[in-house]
N, CA, C and O atoms as CSV, one atom per row, in Angstrom:
chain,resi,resn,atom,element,x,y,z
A,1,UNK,N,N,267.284,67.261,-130.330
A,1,UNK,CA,C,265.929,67.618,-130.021
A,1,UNK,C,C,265.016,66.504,-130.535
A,1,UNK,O,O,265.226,66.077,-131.670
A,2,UNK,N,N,264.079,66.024,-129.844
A,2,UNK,CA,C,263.514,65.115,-129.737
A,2,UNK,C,C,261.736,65.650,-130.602
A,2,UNK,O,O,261.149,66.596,-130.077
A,3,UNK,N,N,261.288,65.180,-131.458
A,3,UNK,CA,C,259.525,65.503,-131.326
A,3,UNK,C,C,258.685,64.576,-131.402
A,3,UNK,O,O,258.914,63.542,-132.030
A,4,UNK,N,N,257.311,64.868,-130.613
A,4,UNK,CA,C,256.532,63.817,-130.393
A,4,UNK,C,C,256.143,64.031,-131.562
A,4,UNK,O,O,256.337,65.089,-132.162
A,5,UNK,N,N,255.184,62.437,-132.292
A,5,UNK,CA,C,254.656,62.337,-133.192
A,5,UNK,C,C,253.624,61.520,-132.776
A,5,UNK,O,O,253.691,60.572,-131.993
A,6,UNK,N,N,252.154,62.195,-133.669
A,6,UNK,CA,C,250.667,62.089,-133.119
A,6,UNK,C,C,249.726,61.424,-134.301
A,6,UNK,O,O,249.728,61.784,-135.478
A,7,UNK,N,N,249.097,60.602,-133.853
A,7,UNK,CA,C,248.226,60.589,-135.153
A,7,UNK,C,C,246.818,61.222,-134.795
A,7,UNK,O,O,245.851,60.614,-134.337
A,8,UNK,N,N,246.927,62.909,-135.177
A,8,UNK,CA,C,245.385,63.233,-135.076
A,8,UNK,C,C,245.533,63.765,-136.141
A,8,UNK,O,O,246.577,64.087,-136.708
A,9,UNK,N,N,244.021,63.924,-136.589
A,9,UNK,CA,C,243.666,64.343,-137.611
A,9,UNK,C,C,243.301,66.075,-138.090
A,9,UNK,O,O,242.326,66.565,-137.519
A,10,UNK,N,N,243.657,66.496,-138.566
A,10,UNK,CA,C,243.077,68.228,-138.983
A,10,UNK,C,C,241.652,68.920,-138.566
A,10,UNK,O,O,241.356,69.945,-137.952
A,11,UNK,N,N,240.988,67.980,-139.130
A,11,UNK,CA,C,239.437,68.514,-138.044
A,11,UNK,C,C,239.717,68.557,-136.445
A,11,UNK,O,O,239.386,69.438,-135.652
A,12,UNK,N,N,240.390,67.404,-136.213
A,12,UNK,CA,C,240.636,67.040,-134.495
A,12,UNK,C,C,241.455,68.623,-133.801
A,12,UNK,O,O,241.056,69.344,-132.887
A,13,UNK,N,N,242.739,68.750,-134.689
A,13,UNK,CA,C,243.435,69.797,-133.870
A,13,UNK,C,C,242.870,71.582,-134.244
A,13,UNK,O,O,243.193,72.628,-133.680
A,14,UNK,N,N,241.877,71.326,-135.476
A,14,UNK,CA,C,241.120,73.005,-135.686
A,14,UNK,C,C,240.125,72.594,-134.597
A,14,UNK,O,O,240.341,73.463,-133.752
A,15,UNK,N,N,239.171,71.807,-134.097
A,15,UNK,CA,C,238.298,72.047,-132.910
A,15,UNK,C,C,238.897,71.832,-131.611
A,15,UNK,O,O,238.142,71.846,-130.638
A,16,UNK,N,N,240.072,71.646,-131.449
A,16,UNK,CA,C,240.869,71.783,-129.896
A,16,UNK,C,C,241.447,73.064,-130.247
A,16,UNK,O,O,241.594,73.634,-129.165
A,17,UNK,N,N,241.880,73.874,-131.230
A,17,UNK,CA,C,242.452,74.607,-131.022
A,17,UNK,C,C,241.109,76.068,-131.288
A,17,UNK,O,O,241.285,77.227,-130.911
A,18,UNK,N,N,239.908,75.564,-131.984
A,18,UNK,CA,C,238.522,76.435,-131.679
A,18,UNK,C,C,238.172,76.659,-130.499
A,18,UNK,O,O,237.893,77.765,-130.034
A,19,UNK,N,N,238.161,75.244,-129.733
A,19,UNK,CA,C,237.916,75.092,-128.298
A,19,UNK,C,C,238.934,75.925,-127.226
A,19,UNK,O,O,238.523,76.473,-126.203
A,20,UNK,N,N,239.925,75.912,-127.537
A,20,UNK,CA,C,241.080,76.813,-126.408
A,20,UNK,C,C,241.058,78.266,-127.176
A,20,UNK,O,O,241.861,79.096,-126.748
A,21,UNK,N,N,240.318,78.600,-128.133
A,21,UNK,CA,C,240.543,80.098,-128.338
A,21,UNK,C,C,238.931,80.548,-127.413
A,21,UNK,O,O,238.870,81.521,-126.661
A,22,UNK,N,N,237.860,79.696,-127.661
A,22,UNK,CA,C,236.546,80.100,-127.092
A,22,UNK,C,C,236.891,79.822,-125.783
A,22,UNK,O,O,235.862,79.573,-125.155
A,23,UNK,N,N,238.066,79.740,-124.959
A,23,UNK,CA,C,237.864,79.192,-123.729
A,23,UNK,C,C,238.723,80.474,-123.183
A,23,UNK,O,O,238.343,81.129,-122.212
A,24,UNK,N,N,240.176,80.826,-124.063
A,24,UNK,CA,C,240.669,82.253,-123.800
A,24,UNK,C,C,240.015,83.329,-123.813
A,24,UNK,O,O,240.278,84.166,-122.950
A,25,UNK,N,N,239.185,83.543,-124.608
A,25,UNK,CA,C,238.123,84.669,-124.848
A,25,UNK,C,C,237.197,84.871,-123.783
A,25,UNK,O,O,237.086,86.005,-123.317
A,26,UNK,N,N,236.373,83.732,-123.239
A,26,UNK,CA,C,235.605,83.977,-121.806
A,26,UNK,C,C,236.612,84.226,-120.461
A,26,UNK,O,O,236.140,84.836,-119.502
A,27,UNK,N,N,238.170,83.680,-120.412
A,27,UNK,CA,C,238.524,83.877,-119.545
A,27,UNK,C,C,239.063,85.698,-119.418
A,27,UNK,O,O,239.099,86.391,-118.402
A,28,UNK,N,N,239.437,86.085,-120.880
A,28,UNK,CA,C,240.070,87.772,-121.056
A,28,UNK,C,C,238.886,88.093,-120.709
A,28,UNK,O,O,238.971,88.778,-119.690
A,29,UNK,N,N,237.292,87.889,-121.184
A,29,UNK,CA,C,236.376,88.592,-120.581
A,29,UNK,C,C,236.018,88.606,-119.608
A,29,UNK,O,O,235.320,89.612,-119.475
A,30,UNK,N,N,236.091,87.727,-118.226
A,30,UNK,CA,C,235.808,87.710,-117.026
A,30,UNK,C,C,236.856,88.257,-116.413
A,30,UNK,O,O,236.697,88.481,-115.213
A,31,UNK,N,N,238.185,88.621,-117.027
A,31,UNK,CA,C,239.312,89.592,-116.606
A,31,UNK,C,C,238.586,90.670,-116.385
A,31,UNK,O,O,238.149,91.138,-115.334
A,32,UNK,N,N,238.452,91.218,-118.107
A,32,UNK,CA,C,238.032,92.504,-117.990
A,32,UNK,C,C,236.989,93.020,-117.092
A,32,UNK,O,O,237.130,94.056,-116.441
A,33,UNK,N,N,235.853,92.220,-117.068
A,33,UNK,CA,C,234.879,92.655,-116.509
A,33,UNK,C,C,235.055,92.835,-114.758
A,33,UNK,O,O,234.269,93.322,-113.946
A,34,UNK,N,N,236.255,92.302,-114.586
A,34,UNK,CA,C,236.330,92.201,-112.940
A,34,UNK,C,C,237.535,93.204,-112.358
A,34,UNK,O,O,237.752,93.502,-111.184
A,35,UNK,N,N,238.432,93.735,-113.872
A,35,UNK,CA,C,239.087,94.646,-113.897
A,35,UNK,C,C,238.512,95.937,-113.677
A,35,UNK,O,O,238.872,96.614,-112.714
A,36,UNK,N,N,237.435,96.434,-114.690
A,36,UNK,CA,C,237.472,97.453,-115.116
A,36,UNK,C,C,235.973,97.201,-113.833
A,36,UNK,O,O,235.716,98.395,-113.679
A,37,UNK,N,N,235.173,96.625,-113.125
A,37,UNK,CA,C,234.727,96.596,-111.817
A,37,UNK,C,C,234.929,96.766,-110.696
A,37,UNK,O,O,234.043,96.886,-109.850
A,38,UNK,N,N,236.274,96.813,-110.463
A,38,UNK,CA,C,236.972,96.974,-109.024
A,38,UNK,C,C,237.170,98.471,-109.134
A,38,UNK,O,O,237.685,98.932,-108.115
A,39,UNK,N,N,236.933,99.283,-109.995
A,39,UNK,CA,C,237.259,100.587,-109.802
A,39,UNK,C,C,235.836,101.061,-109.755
A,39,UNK,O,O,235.763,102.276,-109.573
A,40,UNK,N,N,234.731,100.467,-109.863
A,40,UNK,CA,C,233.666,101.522,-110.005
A,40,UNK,C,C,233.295,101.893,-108.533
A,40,UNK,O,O,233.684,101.318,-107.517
A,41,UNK,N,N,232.148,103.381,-108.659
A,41,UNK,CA,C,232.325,104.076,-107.327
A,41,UNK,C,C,230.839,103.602,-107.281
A,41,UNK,O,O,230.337,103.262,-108.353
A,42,UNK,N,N,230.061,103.543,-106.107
A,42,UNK,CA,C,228.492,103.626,-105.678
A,42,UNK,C,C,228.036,104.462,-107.145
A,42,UNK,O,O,227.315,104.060,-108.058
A,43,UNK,N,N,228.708,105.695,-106.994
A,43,UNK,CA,C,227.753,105.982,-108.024
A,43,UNK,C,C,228.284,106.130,-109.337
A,43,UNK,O,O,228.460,107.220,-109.880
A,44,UNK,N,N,228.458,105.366,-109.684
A,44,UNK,CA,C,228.865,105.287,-110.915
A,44,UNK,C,C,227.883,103.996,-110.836
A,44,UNK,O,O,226.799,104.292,-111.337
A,45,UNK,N,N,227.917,102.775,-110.407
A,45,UNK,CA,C,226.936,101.817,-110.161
A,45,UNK,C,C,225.444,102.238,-110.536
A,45,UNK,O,O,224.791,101.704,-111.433
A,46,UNK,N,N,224.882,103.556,-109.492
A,46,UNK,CA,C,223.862,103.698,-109.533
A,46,UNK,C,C,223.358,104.069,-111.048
A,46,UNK,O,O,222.573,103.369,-111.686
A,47,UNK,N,N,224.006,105.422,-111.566
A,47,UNK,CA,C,223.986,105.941,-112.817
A,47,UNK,C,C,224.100,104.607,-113.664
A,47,UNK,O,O,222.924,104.398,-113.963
A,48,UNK,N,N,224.718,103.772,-114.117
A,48,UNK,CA,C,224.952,102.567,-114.444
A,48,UNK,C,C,223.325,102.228,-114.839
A,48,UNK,O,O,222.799,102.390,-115.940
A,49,UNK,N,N,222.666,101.680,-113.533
A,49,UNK,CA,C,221.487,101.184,-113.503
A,49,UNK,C,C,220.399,102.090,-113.815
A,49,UNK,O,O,219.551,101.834,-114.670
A,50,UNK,N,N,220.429,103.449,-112.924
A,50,UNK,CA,C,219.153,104.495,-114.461
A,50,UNK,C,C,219.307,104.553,-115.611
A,50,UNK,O,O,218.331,104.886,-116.282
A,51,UNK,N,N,220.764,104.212,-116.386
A,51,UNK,CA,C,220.996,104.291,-117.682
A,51,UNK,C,C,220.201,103.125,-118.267
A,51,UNK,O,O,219.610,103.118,-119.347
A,52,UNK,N,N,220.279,102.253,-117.471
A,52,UNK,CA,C,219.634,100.919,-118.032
A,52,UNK,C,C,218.193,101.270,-118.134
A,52,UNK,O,O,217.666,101.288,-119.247
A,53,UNK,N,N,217.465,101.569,-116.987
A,53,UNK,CA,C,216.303,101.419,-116.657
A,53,UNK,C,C,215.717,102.611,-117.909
A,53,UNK,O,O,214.822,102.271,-118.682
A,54,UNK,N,N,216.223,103.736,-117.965
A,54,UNK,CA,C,215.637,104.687,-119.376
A,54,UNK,C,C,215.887,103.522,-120.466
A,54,UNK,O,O,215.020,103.668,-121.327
A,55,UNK,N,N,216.548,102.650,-120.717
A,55,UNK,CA,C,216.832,102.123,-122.157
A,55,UNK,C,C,216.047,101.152,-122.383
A,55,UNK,O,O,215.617,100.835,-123.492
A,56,UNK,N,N,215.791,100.572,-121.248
A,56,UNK,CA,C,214.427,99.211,-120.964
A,56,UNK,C,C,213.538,100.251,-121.413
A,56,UNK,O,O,213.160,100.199,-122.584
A,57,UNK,N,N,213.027,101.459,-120.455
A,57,UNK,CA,C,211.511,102.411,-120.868
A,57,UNK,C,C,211.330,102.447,-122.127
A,57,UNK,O,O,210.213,102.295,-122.621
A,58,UNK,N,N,212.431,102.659,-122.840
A,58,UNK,CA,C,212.456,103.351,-124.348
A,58,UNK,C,C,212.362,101.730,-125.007
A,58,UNK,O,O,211.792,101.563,-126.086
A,59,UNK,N,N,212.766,100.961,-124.512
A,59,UNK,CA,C,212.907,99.971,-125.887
A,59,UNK,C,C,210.548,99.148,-125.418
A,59,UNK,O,O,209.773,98.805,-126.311
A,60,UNK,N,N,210.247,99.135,-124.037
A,60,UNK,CA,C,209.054,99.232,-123.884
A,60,UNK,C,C,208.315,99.504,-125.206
A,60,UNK,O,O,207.959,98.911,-126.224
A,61,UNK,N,N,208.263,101.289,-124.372
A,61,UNK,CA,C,207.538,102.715,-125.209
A,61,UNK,C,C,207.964,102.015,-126.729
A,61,UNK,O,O,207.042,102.151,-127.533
A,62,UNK,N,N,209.392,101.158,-127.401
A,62,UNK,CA,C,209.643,101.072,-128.680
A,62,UNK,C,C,208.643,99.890,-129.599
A,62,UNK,O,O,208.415,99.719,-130.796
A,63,UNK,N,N,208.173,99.154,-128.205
A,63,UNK,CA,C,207.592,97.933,-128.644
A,63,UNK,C,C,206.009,98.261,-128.395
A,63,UNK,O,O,205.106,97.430,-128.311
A,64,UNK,N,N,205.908,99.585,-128.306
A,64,UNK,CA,C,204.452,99.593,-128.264
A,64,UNK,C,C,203.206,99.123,-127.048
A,64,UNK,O,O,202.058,98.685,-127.117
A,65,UNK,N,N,204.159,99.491,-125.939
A,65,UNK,CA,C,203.373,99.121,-124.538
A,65,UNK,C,C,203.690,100.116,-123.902
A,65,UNK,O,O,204.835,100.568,-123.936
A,66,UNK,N,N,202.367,100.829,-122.949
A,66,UNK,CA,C,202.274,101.907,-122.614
A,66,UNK,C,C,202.843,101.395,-121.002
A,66,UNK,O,O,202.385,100.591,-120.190
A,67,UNK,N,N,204.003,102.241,-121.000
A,67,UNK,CA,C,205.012,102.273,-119.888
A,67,UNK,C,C,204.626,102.747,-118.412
A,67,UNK,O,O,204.909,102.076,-117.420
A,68,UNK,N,N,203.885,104.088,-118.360
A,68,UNK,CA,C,202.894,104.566,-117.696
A,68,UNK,C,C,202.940,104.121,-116.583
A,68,UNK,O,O,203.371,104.809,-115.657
A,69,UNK,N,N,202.394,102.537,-116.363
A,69,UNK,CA,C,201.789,102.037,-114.929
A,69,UNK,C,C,203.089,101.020,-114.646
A,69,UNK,O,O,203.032,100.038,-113.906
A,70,UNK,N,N,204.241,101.446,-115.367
A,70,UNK,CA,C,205.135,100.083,-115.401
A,70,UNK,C,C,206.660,100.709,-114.340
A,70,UNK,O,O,207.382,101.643,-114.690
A,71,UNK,N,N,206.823,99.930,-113.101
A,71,UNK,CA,C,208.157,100.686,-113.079
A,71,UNK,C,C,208.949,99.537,-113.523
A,71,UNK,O,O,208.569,98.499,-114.064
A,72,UNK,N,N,210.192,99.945,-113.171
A,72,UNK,CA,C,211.583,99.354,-113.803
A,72,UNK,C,C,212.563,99.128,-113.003
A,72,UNK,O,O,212.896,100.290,-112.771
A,73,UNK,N,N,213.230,98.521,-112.444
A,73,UNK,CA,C,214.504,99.158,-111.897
A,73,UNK,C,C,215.629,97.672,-112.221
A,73,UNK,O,O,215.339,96.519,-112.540
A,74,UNK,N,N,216.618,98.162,-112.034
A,74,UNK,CA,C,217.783,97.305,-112.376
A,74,UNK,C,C,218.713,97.465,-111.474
A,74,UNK,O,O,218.982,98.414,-110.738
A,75,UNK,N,N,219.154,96.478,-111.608
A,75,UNK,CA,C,220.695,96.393,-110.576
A,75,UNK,C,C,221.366,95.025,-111.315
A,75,UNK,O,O,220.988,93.871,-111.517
A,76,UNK,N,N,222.598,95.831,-111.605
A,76,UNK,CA,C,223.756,95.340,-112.069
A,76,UNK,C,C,223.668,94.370,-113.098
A,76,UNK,O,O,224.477,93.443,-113.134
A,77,UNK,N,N,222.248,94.562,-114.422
A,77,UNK,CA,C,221.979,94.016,-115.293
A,77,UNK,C,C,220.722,93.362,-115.026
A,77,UNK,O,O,220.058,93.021,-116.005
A,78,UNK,N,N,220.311,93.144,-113.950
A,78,UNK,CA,C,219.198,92.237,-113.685
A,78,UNK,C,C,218.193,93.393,-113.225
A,78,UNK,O,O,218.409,94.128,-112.262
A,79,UNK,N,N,216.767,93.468,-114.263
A,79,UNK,CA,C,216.095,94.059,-114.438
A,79,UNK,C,C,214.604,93.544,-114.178
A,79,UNK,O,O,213.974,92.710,-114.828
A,80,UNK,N,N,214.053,94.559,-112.595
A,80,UNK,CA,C,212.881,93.735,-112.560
A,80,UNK,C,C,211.702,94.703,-112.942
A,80,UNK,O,O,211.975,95.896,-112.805
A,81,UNK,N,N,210.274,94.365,-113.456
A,81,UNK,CA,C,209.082,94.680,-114.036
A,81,UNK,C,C,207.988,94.799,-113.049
A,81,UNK,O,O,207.542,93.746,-112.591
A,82,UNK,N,N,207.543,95.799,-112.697
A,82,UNK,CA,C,206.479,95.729,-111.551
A,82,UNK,C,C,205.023,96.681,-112.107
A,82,UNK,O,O,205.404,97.427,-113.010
A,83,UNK,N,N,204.073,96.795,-111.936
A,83,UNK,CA,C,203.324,97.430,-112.156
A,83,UNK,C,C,201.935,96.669,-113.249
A,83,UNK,O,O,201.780,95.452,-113.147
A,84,UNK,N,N,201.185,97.312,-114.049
A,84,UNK,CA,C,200.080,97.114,-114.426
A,84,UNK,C,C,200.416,97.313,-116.209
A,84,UNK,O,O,201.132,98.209,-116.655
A,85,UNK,N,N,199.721,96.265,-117.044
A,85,UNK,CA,C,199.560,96.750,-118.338
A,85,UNK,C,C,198.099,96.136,-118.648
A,85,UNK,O,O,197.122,95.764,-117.997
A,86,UNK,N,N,198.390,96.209,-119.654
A,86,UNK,CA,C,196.397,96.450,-120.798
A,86,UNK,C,C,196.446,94.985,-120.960
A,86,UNK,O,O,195.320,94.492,-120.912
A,87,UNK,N,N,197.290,94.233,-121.118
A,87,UNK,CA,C,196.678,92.742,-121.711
A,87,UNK,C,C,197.974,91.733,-121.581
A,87,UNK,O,O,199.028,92.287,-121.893
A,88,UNK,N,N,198.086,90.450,-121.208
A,88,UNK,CA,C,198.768,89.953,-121.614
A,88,UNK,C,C,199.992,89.662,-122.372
A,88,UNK,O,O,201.089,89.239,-122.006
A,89,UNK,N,N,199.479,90.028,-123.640
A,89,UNK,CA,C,200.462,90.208,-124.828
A,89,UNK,C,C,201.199,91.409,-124.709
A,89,UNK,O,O,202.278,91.575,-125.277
A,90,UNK,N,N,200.475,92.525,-123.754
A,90,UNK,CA,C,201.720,93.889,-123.497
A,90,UNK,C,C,202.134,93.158,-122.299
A,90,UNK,O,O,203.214,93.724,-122.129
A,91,UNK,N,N,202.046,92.220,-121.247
A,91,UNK,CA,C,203.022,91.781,-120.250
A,91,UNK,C,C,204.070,90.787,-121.150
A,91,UNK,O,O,205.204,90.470,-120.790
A,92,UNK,N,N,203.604,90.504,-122.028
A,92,UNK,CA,C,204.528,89.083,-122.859
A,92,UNK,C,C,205.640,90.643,-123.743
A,92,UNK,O,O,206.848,90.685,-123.510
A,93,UNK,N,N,205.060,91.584,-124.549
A,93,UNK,CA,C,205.876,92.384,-125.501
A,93,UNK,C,C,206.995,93.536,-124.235
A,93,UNK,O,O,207.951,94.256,-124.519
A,94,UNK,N,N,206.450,93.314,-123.098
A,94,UNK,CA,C,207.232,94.235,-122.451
A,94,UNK,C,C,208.399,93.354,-121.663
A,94,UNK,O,O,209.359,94.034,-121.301
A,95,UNK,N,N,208.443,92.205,-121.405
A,95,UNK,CA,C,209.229,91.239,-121.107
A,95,UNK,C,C,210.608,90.723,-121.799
A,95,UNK,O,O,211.735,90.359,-121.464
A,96,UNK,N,N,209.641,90.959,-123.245
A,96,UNK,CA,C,210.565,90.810,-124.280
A,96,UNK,C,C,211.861,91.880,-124.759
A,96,UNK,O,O,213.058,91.868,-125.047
A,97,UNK,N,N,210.696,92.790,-124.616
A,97,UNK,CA,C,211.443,94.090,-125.070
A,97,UNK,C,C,213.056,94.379,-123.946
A,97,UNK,O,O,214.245,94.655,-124.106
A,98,UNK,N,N,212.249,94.139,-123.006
A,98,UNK,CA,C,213.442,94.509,-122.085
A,98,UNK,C,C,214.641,93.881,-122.004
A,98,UNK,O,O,215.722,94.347,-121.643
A,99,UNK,N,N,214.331,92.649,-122.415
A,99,UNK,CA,C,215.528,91.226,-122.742
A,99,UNK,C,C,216.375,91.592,-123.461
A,99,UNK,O,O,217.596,91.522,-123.325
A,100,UNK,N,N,215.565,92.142,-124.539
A,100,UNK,CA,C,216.654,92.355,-125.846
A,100,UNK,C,C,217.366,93.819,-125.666
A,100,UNK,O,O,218.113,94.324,-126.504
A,101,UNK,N,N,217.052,94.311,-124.617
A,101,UNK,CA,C,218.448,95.464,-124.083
A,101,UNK,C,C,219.803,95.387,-123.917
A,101,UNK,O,O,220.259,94.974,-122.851
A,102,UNK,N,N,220.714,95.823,-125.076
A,102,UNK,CA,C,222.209,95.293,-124.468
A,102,UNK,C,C,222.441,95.868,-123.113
A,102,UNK,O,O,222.142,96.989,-122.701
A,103,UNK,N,N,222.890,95.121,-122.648
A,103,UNK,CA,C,223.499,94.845,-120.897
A,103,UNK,C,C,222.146,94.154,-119.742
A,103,UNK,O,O,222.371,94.120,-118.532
A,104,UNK,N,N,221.140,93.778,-120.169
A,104,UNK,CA,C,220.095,93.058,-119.643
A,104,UNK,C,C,220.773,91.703,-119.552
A,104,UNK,O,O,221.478,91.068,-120.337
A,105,UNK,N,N,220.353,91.495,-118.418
A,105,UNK,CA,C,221.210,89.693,-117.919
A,105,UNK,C,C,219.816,88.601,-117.629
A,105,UNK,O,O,219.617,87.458,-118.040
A,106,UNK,N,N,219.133,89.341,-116.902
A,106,UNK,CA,C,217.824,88.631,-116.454
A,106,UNK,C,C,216.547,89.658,-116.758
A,106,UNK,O,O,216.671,90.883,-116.753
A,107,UNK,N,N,215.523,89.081,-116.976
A,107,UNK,CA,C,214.391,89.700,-116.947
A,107,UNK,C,C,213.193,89.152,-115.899
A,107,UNK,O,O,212.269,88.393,-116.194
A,108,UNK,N,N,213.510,89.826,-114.440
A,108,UNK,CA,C,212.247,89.239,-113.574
A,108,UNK,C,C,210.606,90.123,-114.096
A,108,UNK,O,O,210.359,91.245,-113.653
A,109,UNK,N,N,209.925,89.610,-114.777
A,109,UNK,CA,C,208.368,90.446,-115.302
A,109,UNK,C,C,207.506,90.202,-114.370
A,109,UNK,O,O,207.034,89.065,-114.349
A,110,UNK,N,N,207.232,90.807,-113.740
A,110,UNK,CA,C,206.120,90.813,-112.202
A,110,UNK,C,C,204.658,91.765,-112.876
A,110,UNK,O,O,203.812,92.009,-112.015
A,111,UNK,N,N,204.405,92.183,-114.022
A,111,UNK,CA,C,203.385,92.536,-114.447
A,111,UNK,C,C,202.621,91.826,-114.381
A,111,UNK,O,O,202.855,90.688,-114.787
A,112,UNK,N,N,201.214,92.187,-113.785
A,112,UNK,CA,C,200.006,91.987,-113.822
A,112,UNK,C,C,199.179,92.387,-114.951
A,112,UNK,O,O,199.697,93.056,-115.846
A,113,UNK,N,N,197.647,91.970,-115.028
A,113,UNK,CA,C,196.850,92.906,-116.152
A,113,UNK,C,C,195.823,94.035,-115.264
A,113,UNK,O,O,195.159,93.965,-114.230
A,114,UNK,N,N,196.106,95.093,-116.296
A,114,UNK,CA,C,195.268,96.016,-115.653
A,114,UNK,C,C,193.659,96.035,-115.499
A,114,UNK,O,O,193.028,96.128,-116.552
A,115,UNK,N,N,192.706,95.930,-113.903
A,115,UNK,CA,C,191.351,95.589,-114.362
A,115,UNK,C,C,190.830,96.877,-114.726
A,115,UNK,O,O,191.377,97.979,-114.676
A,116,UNK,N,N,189.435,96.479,-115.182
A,116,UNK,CA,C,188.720,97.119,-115.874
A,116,UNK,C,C,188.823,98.223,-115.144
A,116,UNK,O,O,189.237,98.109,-113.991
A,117,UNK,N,N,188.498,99.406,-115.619
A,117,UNK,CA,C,187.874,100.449,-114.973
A,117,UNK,C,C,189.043,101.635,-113.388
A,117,UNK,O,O,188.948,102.684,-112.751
A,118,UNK,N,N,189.878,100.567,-113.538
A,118,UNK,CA,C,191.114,101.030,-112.710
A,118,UNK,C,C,192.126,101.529,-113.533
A,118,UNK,O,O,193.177,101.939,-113.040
């Protein structure tokens, strides 16, 4: 039996071998996720996405922006923002809020400010 002999160094083969574990890990996860996807039904999808859309409302309502004039809807992680708020900084805190939802992928914020008197 024959073995090759290398001159690399210990840092060299812990970040090739960091590098092929972070590279196994995204590939088991794009397994899973395409596994345990091929079985879902329409509605299981749909339910999926109201689950989201209450958890965006609530994490909103959590950040202190009145939800009210705001709808929501999501599909398949990507969550868009439509409607009216009080100022700026509630279109900037409701943008945010929704981001930081686990299973949020994108945040499209289509909020406007609400005018006066409307």
């Amino acid at each position: 039996m024959k073995f090759l002999r290398c001159n690399i160094s210990a840092p060299t083969v812990i970040a090739i071998c960091l590098g092929l574990s972070g590279a196994i890990s995204v590939i088991d996860a794009n397994a899973q996720s395409t596994a345990s996807g091929a079985h879902l039904t329409r509605s299981d999808i749909r339910k999926a996405n109201w689950k989201l859309e209450r958890e965006v409302r609530k994490a909103i309502n959590h950040a202190n922006v009145d939800s009210a004039d705001v709808l929501i809807r999501a599909n398949g992680g990507k969550v868009s923002l439509s409607g009216t708020a009080a100022d700026p900084q509630m279109i900037q805190a409701a943008g945010t809020a929704a981001s930081e939802v686990p299973g949020v992928i994108s945040v499209n914020n289509l909020l406007s400010v609400q005018e006066k008197g409307h």
